[in-house]
N, C-alpha and C positions, 0 to 999 in steps of 0.2 A: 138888220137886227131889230128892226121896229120899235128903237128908242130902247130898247133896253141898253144895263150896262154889261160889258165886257166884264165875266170874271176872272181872265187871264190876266197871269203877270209874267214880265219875265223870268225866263228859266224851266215856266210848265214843259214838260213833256205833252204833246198830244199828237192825234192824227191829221195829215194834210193831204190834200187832192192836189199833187206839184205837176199832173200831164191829165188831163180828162179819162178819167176812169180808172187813173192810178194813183193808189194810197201810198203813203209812208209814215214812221212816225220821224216827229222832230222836233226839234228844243226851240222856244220864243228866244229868240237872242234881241228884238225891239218891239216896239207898240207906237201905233202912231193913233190914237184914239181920235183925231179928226176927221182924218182918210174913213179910220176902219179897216186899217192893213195892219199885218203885222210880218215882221222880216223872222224866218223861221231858217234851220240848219238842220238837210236834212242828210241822212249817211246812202247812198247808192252802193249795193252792194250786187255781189254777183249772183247767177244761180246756184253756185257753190260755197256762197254764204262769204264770202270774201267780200274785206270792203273796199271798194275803187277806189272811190273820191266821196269827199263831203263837199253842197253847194248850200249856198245862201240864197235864199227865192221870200218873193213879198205874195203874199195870200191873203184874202179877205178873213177877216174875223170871222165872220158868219159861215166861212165854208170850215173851221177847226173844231173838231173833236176833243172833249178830255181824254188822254190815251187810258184806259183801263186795258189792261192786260185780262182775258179770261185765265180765273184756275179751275186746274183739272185736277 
């Protein structure tokens, strides 16, 4: 993050990199501002939009997106 601060808090929605080259979004459910990780939740769903399961994954700060949704 090159010293800047982290404007997440818990609860943000945003986007996360949880397998190399695969996005999803997910909810911050912690922050560990020393690390630089944060413990996200995210929903794995089918290709028929059904959803599996929800997992808890730790992610870099730096690799999270604010989720803005496009409108159409």
């Amino acid at each position: 993050m090159n010293g800047k601060e982290s404007n997440f808090k818990v609860g943000d929605l945003v986007m996360c990199e949880y397998i190399e080259g695969s996005f999803a979004n997910a909810r911050i459910i912690s922050i560990d501002k020393k690390k630089l990780m944060a413990n996200v939740k995210i929903g794995i769903v089918s290709r028929s939009s059904e959803k599996i399961r929800e997992e808890e994954i730790e992610v870099s700060l730096e690799t999270l997106t604010p989720w803005n949704p496009k409108k159409k």
